[in-house]
KOLBA-262716 format. One line per 10 residues: number of its first residue (from 0); for each residue x, y, z of N, C-alpha, C. Coordinates in steps of 0.02 Angstrom, whole numbers. Layout:
BEGIN
NUM = X,Y,Z,X,Y,Z,X,Y,Z ~ ...
***
This chain:
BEGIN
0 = -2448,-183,-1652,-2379,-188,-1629,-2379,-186,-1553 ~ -2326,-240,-1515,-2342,-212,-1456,-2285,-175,-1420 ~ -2305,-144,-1382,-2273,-80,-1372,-2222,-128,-1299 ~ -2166,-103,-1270,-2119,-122,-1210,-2178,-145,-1154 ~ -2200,-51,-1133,-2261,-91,-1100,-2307,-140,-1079 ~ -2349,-166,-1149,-2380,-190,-1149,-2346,-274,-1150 ~ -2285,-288,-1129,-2252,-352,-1139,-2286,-384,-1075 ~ -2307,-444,-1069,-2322,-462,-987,-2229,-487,-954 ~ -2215,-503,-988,-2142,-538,-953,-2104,-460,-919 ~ -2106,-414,-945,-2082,-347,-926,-2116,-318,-843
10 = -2180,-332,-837,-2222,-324,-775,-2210,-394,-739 ~ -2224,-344,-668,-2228,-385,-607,-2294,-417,-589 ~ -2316,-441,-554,-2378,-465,-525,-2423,-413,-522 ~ -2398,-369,-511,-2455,-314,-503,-2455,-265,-555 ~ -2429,-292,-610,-2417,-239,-653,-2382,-184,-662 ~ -2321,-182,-590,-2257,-144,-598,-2218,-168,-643 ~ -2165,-120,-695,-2115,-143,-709,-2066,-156,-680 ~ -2045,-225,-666,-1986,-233,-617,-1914,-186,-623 ~ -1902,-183,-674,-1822,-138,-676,-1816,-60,-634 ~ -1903,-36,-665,-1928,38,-616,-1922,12,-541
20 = -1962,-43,-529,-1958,-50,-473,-1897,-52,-432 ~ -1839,-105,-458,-1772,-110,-445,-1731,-46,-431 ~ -1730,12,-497,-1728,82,-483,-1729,126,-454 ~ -1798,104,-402,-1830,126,-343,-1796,127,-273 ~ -1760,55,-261,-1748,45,-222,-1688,65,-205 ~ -1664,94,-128,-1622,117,-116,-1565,62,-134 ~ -1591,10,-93,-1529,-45,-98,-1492,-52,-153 ~ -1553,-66,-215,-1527,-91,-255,-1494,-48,-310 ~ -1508,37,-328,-1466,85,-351,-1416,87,-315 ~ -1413,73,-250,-1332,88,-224,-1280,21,-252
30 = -1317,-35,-244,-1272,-104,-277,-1270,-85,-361 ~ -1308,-61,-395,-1296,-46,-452,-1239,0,-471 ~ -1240,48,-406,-1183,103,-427,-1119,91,-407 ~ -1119,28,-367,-1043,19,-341,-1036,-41,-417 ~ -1071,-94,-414,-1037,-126,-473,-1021,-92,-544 ~ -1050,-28,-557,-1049,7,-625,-991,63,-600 ~ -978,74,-550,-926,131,-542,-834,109,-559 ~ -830,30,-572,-770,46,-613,-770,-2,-675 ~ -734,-4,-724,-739,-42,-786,-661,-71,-786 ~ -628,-61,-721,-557,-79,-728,-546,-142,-695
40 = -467,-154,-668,-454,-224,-633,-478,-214,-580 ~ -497,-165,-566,-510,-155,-471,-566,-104,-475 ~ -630,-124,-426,-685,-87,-416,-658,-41,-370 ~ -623,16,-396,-600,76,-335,-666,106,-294 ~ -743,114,-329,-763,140,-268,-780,97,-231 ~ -760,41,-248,-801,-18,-179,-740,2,-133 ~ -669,-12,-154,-608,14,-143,-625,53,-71 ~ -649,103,-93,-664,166,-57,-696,182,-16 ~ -767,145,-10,-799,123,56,-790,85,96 ~ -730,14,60,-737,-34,116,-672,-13,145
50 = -627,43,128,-582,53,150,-582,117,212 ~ -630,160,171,-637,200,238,-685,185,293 ~ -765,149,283,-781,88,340,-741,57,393 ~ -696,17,365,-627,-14,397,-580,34,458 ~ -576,83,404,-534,124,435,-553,172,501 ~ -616,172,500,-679,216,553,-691,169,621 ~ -701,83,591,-742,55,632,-730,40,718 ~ -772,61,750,-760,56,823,-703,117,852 ~ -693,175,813,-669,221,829,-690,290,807 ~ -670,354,860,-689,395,821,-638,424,769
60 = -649,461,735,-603,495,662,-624,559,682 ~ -607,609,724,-600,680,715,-575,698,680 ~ -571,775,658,-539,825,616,-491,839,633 ~ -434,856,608,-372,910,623,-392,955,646 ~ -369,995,689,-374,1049,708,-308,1107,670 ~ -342,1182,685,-278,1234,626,-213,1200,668 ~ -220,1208,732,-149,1200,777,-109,1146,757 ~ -151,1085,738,-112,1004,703,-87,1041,635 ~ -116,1056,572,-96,1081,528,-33,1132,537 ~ -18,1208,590,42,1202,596,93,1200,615
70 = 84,1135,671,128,1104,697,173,1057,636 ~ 121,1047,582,174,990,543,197,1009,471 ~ 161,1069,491,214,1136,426,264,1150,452 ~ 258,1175,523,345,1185,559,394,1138,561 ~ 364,1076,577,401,1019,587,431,1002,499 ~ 369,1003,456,429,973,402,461,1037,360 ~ 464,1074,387,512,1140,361,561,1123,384 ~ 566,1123,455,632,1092,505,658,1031,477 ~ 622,1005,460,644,938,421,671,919,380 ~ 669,944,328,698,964,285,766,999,270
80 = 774,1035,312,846,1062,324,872,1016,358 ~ 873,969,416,906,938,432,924,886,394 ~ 847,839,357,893,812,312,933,800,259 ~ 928,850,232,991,876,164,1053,878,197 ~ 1039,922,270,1116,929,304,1144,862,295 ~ 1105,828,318,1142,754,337,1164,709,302 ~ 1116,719,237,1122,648,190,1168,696,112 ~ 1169,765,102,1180,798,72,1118,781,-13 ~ 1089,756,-1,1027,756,-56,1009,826,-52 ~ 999,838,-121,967,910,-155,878,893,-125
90 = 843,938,-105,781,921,-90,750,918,-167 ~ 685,886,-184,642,903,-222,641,942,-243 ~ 632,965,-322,621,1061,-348,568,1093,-311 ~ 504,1034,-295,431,1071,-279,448,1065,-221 ~ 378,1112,-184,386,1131,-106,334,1065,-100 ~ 341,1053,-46,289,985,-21,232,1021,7 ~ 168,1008,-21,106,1004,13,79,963,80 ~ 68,990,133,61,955,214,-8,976,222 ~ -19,914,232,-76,893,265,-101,863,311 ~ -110,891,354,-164,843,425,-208,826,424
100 = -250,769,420,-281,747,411,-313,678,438 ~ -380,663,430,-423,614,455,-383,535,443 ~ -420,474,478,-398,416,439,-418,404,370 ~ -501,421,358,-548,408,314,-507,474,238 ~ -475,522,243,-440,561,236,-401,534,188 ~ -322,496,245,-283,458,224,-284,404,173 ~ -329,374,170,-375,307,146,-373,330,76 ~ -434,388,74,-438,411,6,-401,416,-50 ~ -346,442,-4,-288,495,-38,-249,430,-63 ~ -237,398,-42,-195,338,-40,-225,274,-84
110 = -294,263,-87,-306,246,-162,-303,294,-234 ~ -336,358,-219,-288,374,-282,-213,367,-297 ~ -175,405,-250,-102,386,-285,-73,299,-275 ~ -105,266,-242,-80,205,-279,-123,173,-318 ~ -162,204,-337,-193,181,-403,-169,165,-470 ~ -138,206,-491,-76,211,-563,-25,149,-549 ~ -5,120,-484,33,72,-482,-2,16,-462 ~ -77,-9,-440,-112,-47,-426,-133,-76,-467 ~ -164,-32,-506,-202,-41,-575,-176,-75,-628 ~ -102,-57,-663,-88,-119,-695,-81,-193,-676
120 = -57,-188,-602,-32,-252,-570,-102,-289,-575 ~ -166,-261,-552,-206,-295,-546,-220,-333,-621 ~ -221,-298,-668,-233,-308,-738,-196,-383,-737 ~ -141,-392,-729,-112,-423,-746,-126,-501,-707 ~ -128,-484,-648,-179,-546,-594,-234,-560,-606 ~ -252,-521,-637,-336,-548,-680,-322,-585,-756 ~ -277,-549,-780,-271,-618,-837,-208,-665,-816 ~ -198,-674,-760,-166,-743,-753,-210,-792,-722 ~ -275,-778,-670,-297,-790,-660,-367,-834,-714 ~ -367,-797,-750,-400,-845,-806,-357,-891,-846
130 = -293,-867,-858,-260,-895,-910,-242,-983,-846 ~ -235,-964,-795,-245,-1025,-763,-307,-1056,-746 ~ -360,-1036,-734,-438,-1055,-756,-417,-1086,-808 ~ -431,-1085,-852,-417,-1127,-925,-386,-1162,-922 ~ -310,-1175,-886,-282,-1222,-903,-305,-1276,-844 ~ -328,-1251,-798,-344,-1296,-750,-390,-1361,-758 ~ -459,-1315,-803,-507,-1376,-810,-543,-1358,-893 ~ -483,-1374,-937,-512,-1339,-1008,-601,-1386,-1033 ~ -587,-1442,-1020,-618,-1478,-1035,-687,-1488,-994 ~ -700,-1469,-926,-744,-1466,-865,-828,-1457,-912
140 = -859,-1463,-906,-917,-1433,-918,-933,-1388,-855 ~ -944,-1330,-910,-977,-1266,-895,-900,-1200,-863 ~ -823,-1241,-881,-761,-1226,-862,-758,-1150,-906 ~ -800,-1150,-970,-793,-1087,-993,-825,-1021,-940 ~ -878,-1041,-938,-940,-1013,-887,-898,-990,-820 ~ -857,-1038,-796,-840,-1002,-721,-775,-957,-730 ~ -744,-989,-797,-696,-945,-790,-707,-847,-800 ~ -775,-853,-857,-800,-783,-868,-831,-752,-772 ~ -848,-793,-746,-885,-760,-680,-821,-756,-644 ~ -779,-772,-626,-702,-775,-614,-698,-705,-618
150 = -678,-692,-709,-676,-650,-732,-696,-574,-688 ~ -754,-578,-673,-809,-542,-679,-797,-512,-587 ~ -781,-571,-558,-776,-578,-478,-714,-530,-464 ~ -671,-537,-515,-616,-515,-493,-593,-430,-487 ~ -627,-414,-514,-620,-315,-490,-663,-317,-431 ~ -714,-351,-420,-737,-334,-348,-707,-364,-293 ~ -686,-433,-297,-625,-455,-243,-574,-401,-234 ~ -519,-385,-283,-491,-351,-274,-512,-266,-240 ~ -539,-269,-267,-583,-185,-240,-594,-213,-162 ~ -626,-267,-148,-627,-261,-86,-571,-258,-14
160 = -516,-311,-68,-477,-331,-9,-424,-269,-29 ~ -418,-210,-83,-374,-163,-80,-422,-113,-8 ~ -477,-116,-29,-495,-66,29,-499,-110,105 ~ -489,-169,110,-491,-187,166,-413,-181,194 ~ -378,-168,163,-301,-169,177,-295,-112,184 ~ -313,-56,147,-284,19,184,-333,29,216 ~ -395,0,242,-425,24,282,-389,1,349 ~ -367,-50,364,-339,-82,409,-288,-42,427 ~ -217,-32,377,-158,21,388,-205,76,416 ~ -253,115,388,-265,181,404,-291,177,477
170 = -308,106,512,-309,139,580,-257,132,631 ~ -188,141,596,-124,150,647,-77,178,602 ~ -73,205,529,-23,243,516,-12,300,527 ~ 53,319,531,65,401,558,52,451,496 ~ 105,428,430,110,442,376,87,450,311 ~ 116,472,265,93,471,190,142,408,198 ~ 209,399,203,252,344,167,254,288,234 ~ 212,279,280,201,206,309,197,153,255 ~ 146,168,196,160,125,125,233,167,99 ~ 278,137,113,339,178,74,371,123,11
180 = 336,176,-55,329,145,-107,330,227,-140 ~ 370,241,-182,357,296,-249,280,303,-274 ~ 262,327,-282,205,355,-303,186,410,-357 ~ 143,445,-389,137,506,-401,92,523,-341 ~ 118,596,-338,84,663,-297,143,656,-248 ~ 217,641,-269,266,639,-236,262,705,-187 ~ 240,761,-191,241,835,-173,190,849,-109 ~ 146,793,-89,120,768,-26,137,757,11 ~ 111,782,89,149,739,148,61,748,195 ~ 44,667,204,-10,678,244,31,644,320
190 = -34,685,378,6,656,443,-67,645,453 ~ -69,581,489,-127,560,514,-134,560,580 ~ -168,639,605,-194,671,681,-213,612,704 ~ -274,564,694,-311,534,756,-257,478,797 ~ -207,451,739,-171,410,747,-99,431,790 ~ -93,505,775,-29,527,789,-35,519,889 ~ -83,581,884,-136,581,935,-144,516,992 ~ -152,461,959,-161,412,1014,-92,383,1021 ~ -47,378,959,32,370,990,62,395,1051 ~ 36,466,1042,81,509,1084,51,489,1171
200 = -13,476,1162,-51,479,1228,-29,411,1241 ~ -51,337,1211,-28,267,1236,43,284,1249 ~ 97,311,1235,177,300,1245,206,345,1289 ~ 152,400,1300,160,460,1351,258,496,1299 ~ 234,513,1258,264,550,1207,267,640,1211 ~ 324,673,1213,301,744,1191,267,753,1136 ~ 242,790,1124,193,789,1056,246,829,995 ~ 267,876,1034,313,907,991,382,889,957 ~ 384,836,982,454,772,967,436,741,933 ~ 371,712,958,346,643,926,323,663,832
210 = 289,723,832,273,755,777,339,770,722 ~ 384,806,752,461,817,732,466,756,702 ~ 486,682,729,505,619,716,455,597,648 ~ 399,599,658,364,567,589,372,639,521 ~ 374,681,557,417,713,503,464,730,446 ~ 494,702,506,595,682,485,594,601,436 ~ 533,580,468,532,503,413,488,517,359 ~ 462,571,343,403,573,294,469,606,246 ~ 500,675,257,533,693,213,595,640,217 ~ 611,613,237,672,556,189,650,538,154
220 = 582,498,139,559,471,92,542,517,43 ~ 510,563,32,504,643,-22,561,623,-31 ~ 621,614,-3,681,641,-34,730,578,-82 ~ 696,505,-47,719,475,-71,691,476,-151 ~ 615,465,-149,566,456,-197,572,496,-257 ~ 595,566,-217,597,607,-259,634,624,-313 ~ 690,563,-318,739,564,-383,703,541,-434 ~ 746,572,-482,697,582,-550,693,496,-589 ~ 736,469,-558,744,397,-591,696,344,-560 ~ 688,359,-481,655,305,-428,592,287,-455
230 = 538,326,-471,493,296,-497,465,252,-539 ~ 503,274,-597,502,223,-642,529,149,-660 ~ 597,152,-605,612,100,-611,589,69,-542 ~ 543,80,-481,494,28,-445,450,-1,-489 ~ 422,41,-526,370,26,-589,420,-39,-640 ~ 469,-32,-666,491,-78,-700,497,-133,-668 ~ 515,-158,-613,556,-200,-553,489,-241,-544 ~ 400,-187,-536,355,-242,-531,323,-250,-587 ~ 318,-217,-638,293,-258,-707,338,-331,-734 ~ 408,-327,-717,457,-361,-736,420,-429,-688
240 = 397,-423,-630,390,-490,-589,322,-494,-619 ~ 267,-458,-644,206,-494,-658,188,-499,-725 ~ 261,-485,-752,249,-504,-818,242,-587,-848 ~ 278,-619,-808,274,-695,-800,238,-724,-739 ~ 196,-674,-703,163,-707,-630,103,-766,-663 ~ 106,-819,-638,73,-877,-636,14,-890,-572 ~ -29,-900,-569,-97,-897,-509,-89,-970,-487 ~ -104,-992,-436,-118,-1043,-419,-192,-1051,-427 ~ -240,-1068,-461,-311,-1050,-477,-350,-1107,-440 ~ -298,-1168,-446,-339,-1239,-395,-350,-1212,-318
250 = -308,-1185,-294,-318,-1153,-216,-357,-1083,-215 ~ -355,-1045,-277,-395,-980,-282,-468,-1009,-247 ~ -500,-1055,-339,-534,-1070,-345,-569,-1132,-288 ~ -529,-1170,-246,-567,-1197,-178,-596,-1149,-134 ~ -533,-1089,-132,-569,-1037,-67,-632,-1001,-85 ~ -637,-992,-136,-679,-961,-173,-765,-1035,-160 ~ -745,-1084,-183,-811,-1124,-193,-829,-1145,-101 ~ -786,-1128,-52,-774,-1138,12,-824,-1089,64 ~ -805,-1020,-2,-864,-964,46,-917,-957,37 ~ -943,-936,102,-1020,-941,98,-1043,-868,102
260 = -1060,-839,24,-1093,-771,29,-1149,-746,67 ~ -1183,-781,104,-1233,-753,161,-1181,-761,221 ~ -1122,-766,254,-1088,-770,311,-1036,-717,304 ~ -1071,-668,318,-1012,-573,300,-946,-611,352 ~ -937,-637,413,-890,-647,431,-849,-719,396 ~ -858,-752,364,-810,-780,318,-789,-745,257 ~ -848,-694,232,-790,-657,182,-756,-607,235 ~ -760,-573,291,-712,-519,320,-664,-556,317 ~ -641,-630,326,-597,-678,346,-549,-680,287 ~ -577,-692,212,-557,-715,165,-516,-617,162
270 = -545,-599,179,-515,-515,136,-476,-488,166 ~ -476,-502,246,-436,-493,303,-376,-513,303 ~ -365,-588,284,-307,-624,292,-242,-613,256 ~ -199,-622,302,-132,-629,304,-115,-649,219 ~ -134,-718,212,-129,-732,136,-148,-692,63 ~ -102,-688,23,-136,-662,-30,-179,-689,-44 ~ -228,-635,-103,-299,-667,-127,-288,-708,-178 ~ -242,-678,-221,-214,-727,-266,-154,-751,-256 ~ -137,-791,-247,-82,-809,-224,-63,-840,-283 ~ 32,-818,-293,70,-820,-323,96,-880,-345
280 = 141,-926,-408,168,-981,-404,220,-958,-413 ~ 273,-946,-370,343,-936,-366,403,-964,-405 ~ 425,-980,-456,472,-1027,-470,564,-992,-483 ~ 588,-997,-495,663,-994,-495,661,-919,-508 ~ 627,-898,-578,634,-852,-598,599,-789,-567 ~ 535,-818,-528,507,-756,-522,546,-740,-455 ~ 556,-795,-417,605,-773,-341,653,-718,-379 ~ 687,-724,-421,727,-697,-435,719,-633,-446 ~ 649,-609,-480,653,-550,-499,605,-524,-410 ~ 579,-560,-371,552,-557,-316,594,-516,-273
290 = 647,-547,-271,715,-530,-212,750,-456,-233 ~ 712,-435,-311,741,-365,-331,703,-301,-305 ~ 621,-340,-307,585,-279,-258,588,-282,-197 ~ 593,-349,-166,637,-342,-89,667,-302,-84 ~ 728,-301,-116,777,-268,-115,781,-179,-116 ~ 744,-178,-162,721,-99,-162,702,-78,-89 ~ 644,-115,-82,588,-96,-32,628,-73,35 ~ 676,-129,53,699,-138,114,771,-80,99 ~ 797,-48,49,829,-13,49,817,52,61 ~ 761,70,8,723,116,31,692,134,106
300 = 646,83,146,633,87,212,699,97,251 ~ 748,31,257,816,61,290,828,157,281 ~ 855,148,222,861,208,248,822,248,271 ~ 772,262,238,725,301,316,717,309,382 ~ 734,218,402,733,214,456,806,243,484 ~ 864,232,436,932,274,484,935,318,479 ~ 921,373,426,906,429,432,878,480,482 ~ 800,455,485,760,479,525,806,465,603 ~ 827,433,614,860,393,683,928,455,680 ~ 963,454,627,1001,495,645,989,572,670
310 = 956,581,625,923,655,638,902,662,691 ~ 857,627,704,823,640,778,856,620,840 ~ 904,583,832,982,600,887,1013,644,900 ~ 1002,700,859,1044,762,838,985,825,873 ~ 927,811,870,866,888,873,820,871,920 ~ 802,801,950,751,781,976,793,738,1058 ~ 782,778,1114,790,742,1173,782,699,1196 ~ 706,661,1154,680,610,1190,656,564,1127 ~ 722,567,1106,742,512,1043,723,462,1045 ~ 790,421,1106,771,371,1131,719,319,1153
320 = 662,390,1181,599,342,1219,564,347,1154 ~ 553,389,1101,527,388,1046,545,321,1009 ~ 606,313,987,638,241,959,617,181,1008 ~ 604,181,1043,590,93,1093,506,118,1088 ~ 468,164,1076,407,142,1090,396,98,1003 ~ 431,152,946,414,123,883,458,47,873 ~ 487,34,921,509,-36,898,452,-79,926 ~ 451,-70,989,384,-99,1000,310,-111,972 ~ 292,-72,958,247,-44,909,270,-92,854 ~ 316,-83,808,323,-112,761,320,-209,775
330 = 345,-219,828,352,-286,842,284,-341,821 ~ 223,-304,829,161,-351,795,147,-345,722 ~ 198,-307,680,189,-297,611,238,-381,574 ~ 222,-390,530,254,-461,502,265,-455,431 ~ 251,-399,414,288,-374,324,228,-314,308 ~ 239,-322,238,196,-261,216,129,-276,168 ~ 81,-257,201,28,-274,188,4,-269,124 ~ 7,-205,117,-10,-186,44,6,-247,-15 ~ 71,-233,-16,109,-297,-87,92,-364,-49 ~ 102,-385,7,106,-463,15,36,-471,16
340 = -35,-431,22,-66,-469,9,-114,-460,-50 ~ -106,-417,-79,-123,-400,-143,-111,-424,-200 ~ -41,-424,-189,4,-453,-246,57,-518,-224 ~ 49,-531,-151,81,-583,-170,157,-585,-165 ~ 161,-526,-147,263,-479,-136,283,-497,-73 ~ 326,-520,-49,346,-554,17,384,-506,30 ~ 346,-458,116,403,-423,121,385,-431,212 ~ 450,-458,241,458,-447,304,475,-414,338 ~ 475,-406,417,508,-349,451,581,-363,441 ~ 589,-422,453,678,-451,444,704,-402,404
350 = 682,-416,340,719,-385,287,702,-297,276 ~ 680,-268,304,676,-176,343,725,-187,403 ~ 736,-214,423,769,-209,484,830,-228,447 ~ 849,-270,388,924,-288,354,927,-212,338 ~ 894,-197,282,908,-132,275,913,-81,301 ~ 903,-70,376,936,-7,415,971,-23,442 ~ 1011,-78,447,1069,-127,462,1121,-103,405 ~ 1107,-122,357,1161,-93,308,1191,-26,306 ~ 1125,33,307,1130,96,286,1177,111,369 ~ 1161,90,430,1190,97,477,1286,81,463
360 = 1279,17,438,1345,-5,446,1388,46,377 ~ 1366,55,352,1401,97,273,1433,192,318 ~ 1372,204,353,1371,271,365,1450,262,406 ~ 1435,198,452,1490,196,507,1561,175,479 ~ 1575,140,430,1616,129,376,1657,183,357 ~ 1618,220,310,1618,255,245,1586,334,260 ~ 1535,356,299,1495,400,308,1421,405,256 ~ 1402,484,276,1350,482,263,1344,502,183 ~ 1397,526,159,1379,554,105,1385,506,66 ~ 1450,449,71,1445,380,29,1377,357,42
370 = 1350,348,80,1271,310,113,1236,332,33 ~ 1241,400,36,1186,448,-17,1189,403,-74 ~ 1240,387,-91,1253,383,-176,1204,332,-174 ~ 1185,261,-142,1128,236,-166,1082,255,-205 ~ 1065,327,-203,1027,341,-234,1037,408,-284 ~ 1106,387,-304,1140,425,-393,1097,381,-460 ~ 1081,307,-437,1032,279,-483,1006,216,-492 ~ 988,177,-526,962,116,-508,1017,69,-502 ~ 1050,76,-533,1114,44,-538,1165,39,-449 ~ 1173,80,-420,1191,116,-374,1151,74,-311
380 = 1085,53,-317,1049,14,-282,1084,-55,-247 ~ 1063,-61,-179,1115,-106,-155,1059,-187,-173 ~ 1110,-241,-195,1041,-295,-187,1031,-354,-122 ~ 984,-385,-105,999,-428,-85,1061,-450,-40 ~ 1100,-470,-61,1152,-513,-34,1213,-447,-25 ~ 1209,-386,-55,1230,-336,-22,1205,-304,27 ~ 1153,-313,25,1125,-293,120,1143,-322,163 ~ 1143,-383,145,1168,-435,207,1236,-432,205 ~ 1273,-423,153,1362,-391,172,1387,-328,131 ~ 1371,-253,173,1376,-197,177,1462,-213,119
390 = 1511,-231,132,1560,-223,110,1558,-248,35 ~ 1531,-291,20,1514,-288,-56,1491,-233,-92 ~ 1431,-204,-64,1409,-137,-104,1466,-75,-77 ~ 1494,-76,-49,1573,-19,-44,1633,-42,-99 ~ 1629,-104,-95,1686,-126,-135,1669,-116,-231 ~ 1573,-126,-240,1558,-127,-312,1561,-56,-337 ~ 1541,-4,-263,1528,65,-264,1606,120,-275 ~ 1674,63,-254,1724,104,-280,1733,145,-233
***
């Protein structure tokens, strides 16, 4: 009988077994352990290196220091009281957990909790993505074959370009809710020192204002997020759009036969870019349900953004120079990275800027406590074409 061993196809030239040998090698256990470390739509630990890599590169990432930690326990204690004063929202039952922390830190933290909301979406871009494979070239020889490597490609694309995207955010966000999106671990508030840190120094900022201010915008969002209804229905609003999402697989599949896997800078290019990876086929219906997570998104951010603005008119002296450095600042941003290029979610500055347009014009209307009710429930939510005319959502709101 012959034994594994003794197989010649099993040995190398020299009578190593190649797989031991493979085993051996640093390289190749580490490529083994990133492709075997997820079985889902998205390779999270590739996720995880190429995101905190990203997030490091050509800079340093120091530690918090105790003094950063509590500076932004004071600040969102303070914070908190002011904004209940203002908006009259009940805070959260739980106390919020604060954290100061690294970029590479931030990164982490931020693929787990958007993981639970990544993870189906991706699911779902992976079987549209075949289900358009198939229809594209049923008949192709060897059309079964690419659509399975497709298949196969697609948790590690995604894994890459999710970690190339918060690696990117993580080297200029202040916040936990810079992605301001519901989440679980609602009871979090990370501040990101290295980043805060170089704000304050490029804008010549008090530190103690400037800290106050990302504060005051971290807990609006806790507070918005924190209703017991918000979560679930962001979660409904995007299963509802990818429940019918359609791939464009002819343009997937060019960019894809276009790159050249020995040229690392055409894939940084492909994972980098502005464009989604999969990009979406838009038609009547999905605009439709499209313009509903707009709608959220930019309601949600608005108010943060008037909120935080109000408050810090009220406690912070140097409001003002604080507000013109972040408009500026904001001026090279062009939507939100995360959804538009992940998924394919069109979200511009325009439409954040409609929405603290609205919440502005309602407060000045109506006040602040009408402002609140937006968020009595989903229903209560302003849409679209009520952002753009404040007096419709007063008039539906009674």
């Amino acid at each position: 009988m012959t034994t594994v061993e003794e197989r010649p196809e099993e040995r190398g030239p020299f009578e190593v077994p190649m797989g031991d040998v493979f085993a051996d090698v640093p390289l190749f256990r580490e490529i083994q352990r990133v492709l075997l470390s997820s079985s889902g739509a998205v390779n999270w630990e590739l996720a995880r290196q190429v995101g905190i890599a990203t997030a490091q590169w050509g800079r340093e990432d120091p530690p918090p220091t105790p003094e950063d930690q509590r500076t932004f326990e004071d600040a969102v204690r303070l914070a908190e009281l002011h904004v209940a004063e203002l908006t009259g929202l009940a805070p959260p039952p739980d106390l919020p957990r604060v954290r100061a922390v690294r970029r590479a830190e931030w990164v982490r933290a931020n693929i787990e909790s958007l993981r639970p909301l990544l993870e189906p979406a991706a699911a779902r871009i992976g079987e549209a993505v075949a289900a358009a494979q198939r229809e594209l070239a049923p008949a192709e020889p060897g059309a079964e074959l690419a659509a399975q490597v497709l298949s196969q490609l697609s948790p590690l694309l995604l894994g890459a370009q999710v970690g190339a995207v918060l690696g990117i955010l993580g080297q200029r966000v202040l916040g936990q809710y810079d992605v301001a999106v519901p989440r679980p671990g609602a009871g979090e508030l990370l501040f990101v020192v290295p980043n805060v840190r170089a704000f304050e120094r490029d804008w010549s900022l008090p530190p103690t204002e400037f800290r106050a201010w990302v504060a005051v915008h971290e807990v609006v969002h806790r507070f918005e997020f924190g209703r017991p209804w918000v979560p679930g229905r962001f979660r409904e609003l995007l299963d509802d759009f990818l429940s019918t999402l359609r791939i464009d697989a002819g343009s997937l599949r060019e960019r894809l036969e276009r790159l050249d896997p020995a040229d690392p800078e055409a894939l940084r290019e492909l994972l980098g870019s502005e464009e989604a990876l999969f990009g979406a086929v838009l038609d009547h219906e999905q605009r439709l349900k499209l313009g509903r997570i707009q709608a959220f998104m930019a309601a949600a951010e608005g108010y943060g953004d008037h909120v935080t603005a109000a408050v810090a008119r009220r406690i912070l002296p140097s409001h003002a120079r604080i507000a013109e450095a972040l408009r500026r600042y904001r001026e090279t941003e062009v939507g939100d990275a995360v959804f538009e290029r992940l998924l394919g979610i069109e979200m511009k500055r325009e439409q954040y800027r409609s929405g603290a347009a609205f919440c502005d014009r309602i407060a000045e209307l109506a006040g602040e406590e009408t402002l609140a009710r937006m968020w009595e429930g989903a229903e209560a939510l302003p849409s679209l074409p009520e952002l753009e005319e404040p007096r419709l959502w007063l008039a539906r709101m009674g």
